[in-house]
N, C-alpha and C positions, 0 to 999 in steps of 0.2 A: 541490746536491752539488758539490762541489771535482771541477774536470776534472782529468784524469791528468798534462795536460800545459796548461801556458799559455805562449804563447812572445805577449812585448811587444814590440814594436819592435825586431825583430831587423834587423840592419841589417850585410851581408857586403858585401866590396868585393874586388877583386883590380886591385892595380897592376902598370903595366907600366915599361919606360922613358920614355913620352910621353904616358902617361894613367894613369887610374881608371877602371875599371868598378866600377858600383855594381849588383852581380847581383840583391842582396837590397836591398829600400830600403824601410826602416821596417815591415816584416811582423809584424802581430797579429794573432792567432787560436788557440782552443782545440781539443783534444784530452779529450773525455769517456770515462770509463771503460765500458770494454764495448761501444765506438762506433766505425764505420768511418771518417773523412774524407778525402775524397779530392782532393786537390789536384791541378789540373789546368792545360793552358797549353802552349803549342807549345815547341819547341826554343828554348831559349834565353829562356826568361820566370822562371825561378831556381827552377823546382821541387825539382830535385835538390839544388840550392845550398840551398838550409833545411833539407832533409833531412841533408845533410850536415853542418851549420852546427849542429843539433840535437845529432848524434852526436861534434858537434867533430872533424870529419878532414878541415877545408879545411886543404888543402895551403899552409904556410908556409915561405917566401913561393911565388907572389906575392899569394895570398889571406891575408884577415885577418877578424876579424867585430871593426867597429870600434861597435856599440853593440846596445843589447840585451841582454833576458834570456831565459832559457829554465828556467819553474818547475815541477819534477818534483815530485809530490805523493807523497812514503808512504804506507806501509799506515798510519800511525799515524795520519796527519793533518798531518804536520809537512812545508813544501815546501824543495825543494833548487834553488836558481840553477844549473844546471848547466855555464854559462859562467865561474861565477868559484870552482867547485871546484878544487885542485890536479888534476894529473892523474893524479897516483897515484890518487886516490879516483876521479878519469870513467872509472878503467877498469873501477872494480866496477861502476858503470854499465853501461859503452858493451859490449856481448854479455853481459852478464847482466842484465837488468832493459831495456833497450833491445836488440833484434834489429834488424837489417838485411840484408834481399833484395836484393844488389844488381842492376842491368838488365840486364846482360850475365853468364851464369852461367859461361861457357866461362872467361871470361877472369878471373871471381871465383874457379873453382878453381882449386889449385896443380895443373898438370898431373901431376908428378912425385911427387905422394904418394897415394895411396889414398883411394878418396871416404868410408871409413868415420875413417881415420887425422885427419881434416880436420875433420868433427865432434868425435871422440875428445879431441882438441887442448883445444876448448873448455871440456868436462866436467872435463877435469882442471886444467886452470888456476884456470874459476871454481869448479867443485864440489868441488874436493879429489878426487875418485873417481881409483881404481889402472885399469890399463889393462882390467882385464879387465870389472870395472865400468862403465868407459865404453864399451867395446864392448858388453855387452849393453845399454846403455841407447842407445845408436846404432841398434842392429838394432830394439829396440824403437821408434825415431824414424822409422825406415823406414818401418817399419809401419804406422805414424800416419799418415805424409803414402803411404803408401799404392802404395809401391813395391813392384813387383813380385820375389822371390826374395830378399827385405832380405840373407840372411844371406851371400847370393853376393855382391850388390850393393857391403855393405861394404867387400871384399877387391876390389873394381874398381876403375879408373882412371876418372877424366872421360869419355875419350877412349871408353872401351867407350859410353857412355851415349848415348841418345838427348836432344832439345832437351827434351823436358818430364822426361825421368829428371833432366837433371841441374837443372833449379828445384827440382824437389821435393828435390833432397840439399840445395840452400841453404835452403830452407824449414825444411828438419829442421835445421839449424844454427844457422838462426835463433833457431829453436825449442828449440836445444838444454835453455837454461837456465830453460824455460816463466819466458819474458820478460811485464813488464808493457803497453808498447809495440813494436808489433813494425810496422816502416816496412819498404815492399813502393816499391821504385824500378821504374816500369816492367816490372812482374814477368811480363807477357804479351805484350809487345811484339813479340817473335820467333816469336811458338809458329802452330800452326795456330788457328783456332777451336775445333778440340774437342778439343784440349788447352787452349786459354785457358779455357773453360767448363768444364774438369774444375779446374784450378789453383783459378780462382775459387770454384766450389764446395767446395773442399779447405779454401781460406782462411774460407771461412766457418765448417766445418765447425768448425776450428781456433779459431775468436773464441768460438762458441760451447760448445766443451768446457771451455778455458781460461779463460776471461771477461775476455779480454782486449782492447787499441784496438789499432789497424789506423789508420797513417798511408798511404795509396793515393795514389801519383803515376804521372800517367797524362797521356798528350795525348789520349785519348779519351776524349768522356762519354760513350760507346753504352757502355763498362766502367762509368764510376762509375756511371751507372745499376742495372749488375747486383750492385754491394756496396756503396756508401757510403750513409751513414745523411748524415751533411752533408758540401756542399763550398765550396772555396776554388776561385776562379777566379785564376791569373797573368798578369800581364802584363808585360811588359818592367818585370822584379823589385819589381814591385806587385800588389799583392790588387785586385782591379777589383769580385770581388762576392763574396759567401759567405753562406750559409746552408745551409736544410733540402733536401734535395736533391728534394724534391717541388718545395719553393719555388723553386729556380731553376732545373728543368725545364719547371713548370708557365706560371711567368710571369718569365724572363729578363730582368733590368733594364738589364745594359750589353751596347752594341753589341758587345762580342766575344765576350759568351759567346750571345750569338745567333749569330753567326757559326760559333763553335765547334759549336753545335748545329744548325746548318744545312745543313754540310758534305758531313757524312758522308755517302755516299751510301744513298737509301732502298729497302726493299726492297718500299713497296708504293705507287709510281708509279716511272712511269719518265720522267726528266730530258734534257732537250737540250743544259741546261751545268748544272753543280752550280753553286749557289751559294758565295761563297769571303767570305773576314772583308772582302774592300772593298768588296762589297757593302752592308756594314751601317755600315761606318767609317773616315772617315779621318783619316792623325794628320798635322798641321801640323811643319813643319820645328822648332817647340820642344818637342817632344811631346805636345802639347794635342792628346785626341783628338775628333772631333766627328760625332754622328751621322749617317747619310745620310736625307735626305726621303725618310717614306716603306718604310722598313727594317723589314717585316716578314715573318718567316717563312711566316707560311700564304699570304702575295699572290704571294713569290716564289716560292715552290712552285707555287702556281697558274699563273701566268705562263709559268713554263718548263716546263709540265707537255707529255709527247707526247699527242695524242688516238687514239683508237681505227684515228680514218680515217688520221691521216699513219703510223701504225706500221702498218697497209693496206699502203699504198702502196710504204713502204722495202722489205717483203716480193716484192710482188711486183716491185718492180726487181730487186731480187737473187734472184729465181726465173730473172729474165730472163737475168741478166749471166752469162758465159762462166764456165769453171770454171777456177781459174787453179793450184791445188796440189791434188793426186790423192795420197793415202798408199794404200797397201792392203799390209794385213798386214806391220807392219811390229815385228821382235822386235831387241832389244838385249839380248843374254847374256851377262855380265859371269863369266869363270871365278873358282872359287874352289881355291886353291891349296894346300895340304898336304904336310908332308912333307920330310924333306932335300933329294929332287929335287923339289919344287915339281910334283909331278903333280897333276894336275888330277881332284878329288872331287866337286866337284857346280858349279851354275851358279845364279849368282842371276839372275834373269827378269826384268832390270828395266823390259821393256817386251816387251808378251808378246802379239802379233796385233794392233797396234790400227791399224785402218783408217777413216778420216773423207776429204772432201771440201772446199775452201775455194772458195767464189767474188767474183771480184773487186769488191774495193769491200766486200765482206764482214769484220765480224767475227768468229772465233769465239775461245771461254773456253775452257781446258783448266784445270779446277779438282780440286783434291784435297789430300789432308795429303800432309804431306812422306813423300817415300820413295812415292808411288805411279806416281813415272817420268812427268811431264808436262816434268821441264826435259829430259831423256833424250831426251822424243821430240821436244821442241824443236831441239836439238842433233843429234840422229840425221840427222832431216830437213836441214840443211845440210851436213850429214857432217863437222861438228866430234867429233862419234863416230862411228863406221863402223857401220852396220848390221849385227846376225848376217845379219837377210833382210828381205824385202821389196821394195815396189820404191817411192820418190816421183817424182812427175811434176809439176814447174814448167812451166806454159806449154804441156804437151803434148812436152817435153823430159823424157826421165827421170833423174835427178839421181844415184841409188844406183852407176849404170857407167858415170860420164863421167870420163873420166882428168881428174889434176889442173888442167892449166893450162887444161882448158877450165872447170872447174869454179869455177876463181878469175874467169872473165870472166861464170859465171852467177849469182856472189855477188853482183855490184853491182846485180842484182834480187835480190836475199834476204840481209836483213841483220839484225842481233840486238841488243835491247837489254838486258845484263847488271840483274842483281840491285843487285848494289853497285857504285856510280857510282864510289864513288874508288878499289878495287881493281881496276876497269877501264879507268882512266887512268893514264896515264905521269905519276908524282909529279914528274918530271924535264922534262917540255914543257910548255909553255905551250900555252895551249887554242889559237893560232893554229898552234905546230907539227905538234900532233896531228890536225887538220882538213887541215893542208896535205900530212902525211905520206899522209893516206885517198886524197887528188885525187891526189899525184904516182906511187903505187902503183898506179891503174887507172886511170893518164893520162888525165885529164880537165885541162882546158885547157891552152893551150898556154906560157903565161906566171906566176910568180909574181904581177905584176900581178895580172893575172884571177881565177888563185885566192883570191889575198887580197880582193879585191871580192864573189867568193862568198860569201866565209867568212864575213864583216862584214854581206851579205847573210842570210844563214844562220842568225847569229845572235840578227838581231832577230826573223826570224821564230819562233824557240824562245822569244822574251820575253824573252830578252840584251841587252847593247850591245857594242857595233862597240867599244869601249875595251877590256871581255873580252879581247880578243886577245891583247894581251901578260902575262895574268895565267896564275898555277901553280893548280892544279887545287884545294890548299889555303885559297887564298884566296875560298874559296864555299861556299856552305852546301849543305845534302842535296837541296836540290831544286833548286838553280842548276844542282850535277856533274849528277844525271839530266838537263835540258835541254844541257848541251853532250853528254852521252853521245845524246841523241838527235838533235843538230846533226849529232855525225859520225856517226850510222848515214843519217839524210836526206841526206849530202854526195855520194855516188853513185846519188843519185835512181831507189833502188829503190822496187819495185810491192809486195814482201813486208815486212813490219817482225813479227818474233815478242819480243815481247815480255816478257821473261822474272822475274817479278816483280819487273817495273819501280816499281813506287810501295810495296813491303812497309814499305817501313823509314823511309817519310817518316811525318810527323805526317799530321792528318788536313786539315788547309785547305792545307799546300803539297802531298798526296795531288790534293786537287780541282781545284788550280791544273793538272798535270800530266795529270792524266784529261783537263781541258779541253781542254787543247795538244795532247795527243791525238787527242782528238773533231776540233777544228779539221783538225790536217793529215789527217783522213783526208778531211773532205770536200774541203779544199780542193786537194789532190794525189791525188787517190781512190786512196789508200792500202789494200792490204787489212792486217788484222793478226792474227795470233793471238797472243789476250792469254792469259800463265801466271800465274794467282794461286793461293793456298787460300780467299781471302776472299770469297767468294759474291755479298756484298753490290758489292763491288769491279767484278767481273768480268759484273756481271748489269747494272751500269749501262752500259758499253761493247760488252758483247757483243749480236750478232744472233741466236748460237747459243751454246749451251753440252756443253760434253762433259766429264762428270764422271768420273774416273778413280780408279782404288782397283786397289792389287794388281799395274802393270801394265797393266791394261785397260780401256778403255772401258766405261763398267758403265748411259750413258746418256747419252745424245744427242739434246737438241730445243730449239724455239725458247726463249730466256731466259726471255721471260713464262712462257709455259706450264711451265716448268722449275718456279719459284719457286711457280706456282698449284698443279699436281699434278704432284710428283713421284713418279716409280713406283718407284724399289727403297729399300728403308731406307735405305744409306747416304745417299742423296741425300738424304732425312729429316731424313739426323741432322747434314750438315752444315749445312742450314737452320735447324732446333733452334740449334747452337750462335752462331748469330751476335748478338750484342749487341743489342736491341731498346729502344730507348731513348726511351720512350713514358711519358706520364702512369699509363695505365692499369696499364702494365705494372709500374713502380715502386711504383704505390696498391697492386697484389696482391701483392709482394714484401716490403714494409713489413707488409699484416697478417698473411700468414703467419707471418712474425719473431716 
């Protein structure tokens, strides 16, 4: 049978003024009707870049696709080059017959026009339909992808929406023109787990009413595990392996996608260091990459597996060790506002009684989906937001009624690592100004000299170089900015680091690299941390304890193991349910169901 799509030797480049990049470099691979594939590869391996290249919207200049074809198959039989159509004709194509999810929904919708207005748009361009027709058939879109209130929704802004309201409006947009191909960029990258496992379930639902392909790019296999039928594996803008996604789970032939599937962290042992892609490989100064002796996944697992006895042991040391942050009952009540004068009608709870314990040298998790007030209580706790009540105790100091300026000399034991590394950086310093700025503010030493020898000190220990210094916070990639963001919260050699999903937004091998860096400085500075994720699996390889939050409140509280073995309330259930299981067996059961 004729696949939907065959793309031969596509080959994208973008120049600059003193080079080429060659994003895409010679990529072949099909696209079968009624089939998932999932294209997969860290930041910067040209997943997006074919995807793009597909839909023809690389940005000219300084992108170009300098060879290559792209053969779109009709219902007839008859295939279309979709690279050397004019472009009047890619556009009956490109949102009618081809849809695109793009990775970031926020920033896909137009803020300023209506989320029904935005669909509607489509309809009437490619389908000819009058506005009132495209709005019932929008409201009907809704309803598919399974929006709650479609008919209000319509008549909404972005801005009203929650992270997974607003995929499903591009999904339905997608979908406006029930497309033949419909390519999903990173479509769950942001969301919680059980909003990704709802989307993904949705999308499936959607292949199957439709009978339509599904291009999936992802830097996660634990995903393409849960929908692709085949995958493509990237690499610095080459295909390294592809096949049936049994077949390259089951028995992975190149060092990266071992790597890639080794990463992740697992939910059933527990690990001393994740393993990361140099474990499996390394690439020579000309690109030649060459395996490591020995590079196998079930030894390294083995090897760095904890035993019974030393996860004993760590226990009761930290039965032993002193208690170093005290919360109890602590609520953050955020007014809601109404009215000409702005009187105040009700309050939202976004942190509502929740009392725990930290002991030194201890980690604990604070996991939940967004909006259940874990960054809140992170933040409360250093009184970056003011508590409504409660009281925290650092040290046996209580932290809630200590006037300000003594407050700023108990920050340099309790410090925070932001979500987003470059929205947490001065786009305007150089990663030496901003290290130097942390030391001259809570005067630690007494010379620039000195400082600057810390700093350079500082950042070889995050897996930096001492050259770093003079560079802007742009010139690094997502998991460089996290390690200088955690240089400068380690520069005043605090005892607390809460960690605020610190690793959400990286891939998943520079995620492991970071977890590692982690692991390291707590042993080696006996660090205590409270780590903030949604991601279960995440939070369950770093944490000692776990405390699952939903609503506000603390809903469950205990050791990690036992957490992930038996957990007691449903939601805890169902966040485990939804995490990505990316296993032989589990793929062999999903494939016969199908």
């Amino acid at each position: 049978m004729t696949p939907l799509i065959r793309v031969e030797h596509l080959t994208t480049e973008f120049r600059t003024d003193d080079q080429c990049i060659r994003a895409v470099d010679d990529v072949s691979f099909e696209i079968p009707r009624g089939k998932t594939v999932g294209i997969v590869g860290e930041s910067g391996s040209g997943k997006s870049v074919t995807a793009l290249s597909i839909m023809r919207l690389i940005p000219t200049p300084p992108g170009k696709i300098v060879g290559g074809s792209v053969w779109f198959s009709e219902r007839n039989g008859h295939e279309v080059d979709l690279l050397a159509l004019p472009e009047s004709q890619m556009r009956h194509y490109r949102g009618n017959r081809i849809g695109m999810i793009f990775q970031e929904p926020m920033t896909s919708l137009n803020p300023v026009f209506r989320c029904g207005e935005q669909v509607m748009e489509a309809l009437q361009l490619h389908l000819g339909m009058d506005r009132q027709q495209a709005r019932e058939r929008t409201i009907a879109l809704f309803q598919e992808v399974q929006l709650p209130r479609p008919e209000v929704i319509v008549d909404q802004y972005p801005h009203q929406l929650s992270g997974g309201q607003k995929q499903r409006v591009m999904i339905a947009m997608a979908m406006a023109c029930n497309p033949d191909l419909l390519i999903a960029d990173e479509p769950t990258t942001a969301l919680d787990v059980t909003v990704q496992a709802a989307i993904l379930e949705l999308l499936r639902h959607l292949q199957r009413t439709h009978q339509m392909s599904i291009l999936f790019i992802t830097h996660d296999l634990g995903v393409v595990a849960e929908i692709a039928d085949e995958v493509v594996v990237m690499y610095r803008g080459r295909i390294v392996e592809k096949g049936s996604v049994l077949e390259v789970f089951e028995n992975p032939q190149h060092p990266y996608t071992k790597g890639l599937l080794a990463c992740r962290p697992r939910m059933d042992v527990r690990l001393r260091v994740l393993p990361t892609i140099r474990d499996f490989m390394e690439e020579t100064p000309d690109g030649t990459i060459i395996e490591r002796q020995g590079a196998n996944i079930a030894t390294i697992i083995e090897q760095r597996a904890i035993s019974a006895d030393e996860r004993a042991l760590r226990k009761q040391q930290l039965a032993q060790a002193p208690v170093l942050l005290q919360v109890e009952n602590l609520k953050v009540h955020f007014p809601i506002r109404t009215g000409v004068f702005s009187r105040v009608s009700g309050w939202v709870k976004a942190v509502d009684g929740v009392s725990f314990q930290v002991r030194q040298g201890e980690t604990l998790g604070l996991v939940g989906e967004s909006g259940c007030g874990k960054t809140t209580t992170g933040r409360a706790i250093l009184r970056l937001i003011e508590p409504t009540e409660g009281r925290v105790y650092f040290n046996g100091q209580e932290v809630t009624s200590l006037p300000r300026a003594q407050l700023k000399q108990l920050r340099r034991q309790m410090q925070i690592i932001f979500q987003d590394p470059y929205s947490s950086l001065n786009p305007r310093l150089t990663v030496g100004s901003a290290l130097m700025e942390v030391l001259k503010v809570h005067g630690r030493f007494s010379t620039d000299a000195e400082r600057r020898a810390y700093i350079e000190e500082l950042l070889v220990k995050v897996g930096l170089e001492p050259q770093h210094y003079h560079r802007y916070p742009h010139e690094f990639s997502g998991g460089q900015r996290q390690r200088i963001c955690i240089a400068r919260a380690l520069a005043v050699d605090p005892k607390l680091l809460i960690c605020d999903e610190s690793v959400s937004a990286l891939d998943v091998s520079i995620q492991a690299q970071v977890l590692n860096l982690l692991v390291q400085l707590r042993e080696e500075m006996g660090l205590t941390y409270i780590f903030i994720s949604h991601d279960l699996s995440v939070v369950k390889f770093i944490s000692d304890r776990i405390a699952v939050m939903h609503a506000g409140r603390i809903v469950e509280l205990q050791d990690a193991d036992e957490l992930y073995r038996s957990p007691q309330q449903d939601y805890t259930r169902q966040l485990i349910a939804a995490i990505p299981t990316p296993s032989v067996e589990t793929i062999r059961h999903r494939l016969q169901a199908a």
